[in-house]
C-alpha positions in Angstrom: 1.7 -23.2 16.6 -0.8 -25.0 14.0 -3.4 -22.0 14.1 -4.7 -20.7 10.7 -3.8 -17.6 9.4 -6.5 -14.6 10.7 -8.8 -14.0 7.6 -8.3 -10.3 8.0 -5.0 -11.0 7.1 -5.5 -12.4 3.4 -7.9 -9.7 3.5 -4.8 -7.4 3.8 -3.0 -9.0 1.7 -4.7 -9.5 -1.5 -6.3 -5.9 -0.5 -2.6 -4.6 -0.4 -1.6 -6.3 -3.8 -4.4 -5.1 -5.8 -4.5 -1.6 -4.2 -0.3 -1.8 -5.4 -1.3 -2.8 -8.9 -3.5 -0.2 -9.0 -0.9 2.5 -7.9 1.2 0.6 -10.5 -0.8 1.4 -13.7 -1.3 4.6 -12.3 2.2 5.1 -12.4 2.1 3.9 -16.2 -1.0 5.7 -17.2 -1.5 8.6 -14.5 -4.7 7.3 -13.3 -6.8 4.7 -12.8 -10.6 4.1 -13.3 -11.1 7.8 -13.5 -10.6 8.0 -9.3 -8.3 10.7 -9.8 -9.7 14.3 -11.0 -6.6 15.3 -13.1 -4.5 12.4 -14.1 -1.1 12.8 -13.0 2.2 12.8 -15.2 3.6 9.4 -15.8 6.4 8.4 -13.3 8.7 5.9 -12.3 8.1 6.8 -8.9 4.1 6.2 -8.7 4.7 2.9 -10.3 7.8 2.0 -7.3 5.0 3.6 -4.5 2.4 1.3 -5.8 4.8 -1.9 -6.0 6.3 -1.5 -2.5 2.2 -2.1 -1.1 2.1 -5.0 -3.5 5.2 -6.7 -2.5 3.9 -5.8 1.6 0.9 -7.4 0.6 2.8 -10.5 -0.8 4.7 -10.9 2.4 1.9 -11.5 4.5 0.1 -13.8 1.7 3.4 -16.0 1.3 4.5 -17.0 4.8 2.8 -16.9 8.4 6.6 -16.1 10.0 7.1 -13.2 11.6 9.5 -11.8 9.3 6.6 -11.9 6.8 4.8 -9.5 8.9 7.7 -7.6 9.4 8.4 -6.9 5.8 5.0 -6.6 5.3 4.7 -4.1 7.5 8.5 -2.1 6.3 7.0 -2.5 2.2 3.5 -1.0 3.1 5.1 1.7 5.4 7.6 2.4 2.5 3.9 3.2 0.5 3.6 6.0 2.9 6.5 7.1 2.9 6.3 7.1 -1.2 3.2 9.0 -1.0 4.6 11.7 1.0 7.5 11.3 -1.2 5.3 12.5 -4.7 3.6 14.9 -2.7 6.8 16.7 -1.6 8.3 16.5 -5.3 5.2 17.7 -6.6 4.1 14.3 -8.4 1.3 14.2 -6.5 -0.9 17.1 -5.8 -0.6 19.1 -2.1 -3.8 20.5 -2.5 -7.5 19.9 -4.0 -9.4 16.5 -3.6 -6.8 14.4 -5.0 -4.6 15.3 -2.6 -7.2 14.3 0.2 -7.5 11.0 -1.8 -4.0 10.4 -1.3 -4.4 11.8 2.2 -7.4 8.6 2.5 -4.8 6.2 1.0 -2.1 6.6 3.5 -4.6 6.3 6.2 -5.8 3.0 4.9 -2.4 1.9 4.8 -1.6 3.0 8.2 -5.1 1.4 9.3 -3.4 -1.7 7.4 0.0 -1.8 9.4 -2.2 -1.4 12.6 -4.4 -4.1 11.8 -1.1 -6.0 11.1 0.5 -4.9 14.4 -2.6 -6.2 16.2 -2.2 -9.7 15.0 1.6 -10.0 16.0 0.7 -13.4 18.1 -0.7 -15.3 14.8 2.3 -15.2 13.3 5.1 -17.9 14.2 
């Protein structure tokens, strides 16, 4: 298989690294360009959420192999799962229009994986 990696995908990709990075410095800073409406505390935890979509994002920049997807994939499903993760711990707010941007994020993210899904025969 000598076919070129989909374009949507490095749009994924780099999408998924700098959407991470963002997350990241969120994590350091408790928000980011003002997007949030109340900063949130500092964590560990925000910054690890954030770094699990850049390291997805990585995985399907770095190698067209299937386990690249795959771990793409797990990282940027982890994201979710960290999202729920400082909602449920009370990081992140349940309630109010942050907490519908995070709501937005996970769905873009899930969007993501689907997108990834979809492409399954690209990938060696």
């Amino acid at each position: 298989m000598n076919e070129k990696r989909p374009i949507g995908i490095i749009i994924v990709g780099i999408f998924a690294v700098i959407a991470g990075l963002g997350e990241v410095v969120v994590g350091f800073t408790g928000n980011y360009l003002g997007i949030l409406s109340h900063s949130l505390t500092p964590s560990f935890a925000t910054g690890l959420v954030g770094s699990f979509y850049s390291i997805g994002g990585l995985c399907l920049l770095i190698t067209r192999k299937k386990w690249g997807a795959v771990l793409g994939v797990l990282f940027i499903a982890a994201e979710i799962f960290g999202r729920v993760y400082l909602v449920m711990t009370g990081i992140a707010p349940a309630a109010g229009a942050d907490a519908i941007k995070i709501l937005i994020g996970a769905v873009i993210a899930l969007a993501l994986i689907i997108y990834i899904v979809s492409k399954w025969r690209y990938f060696q």
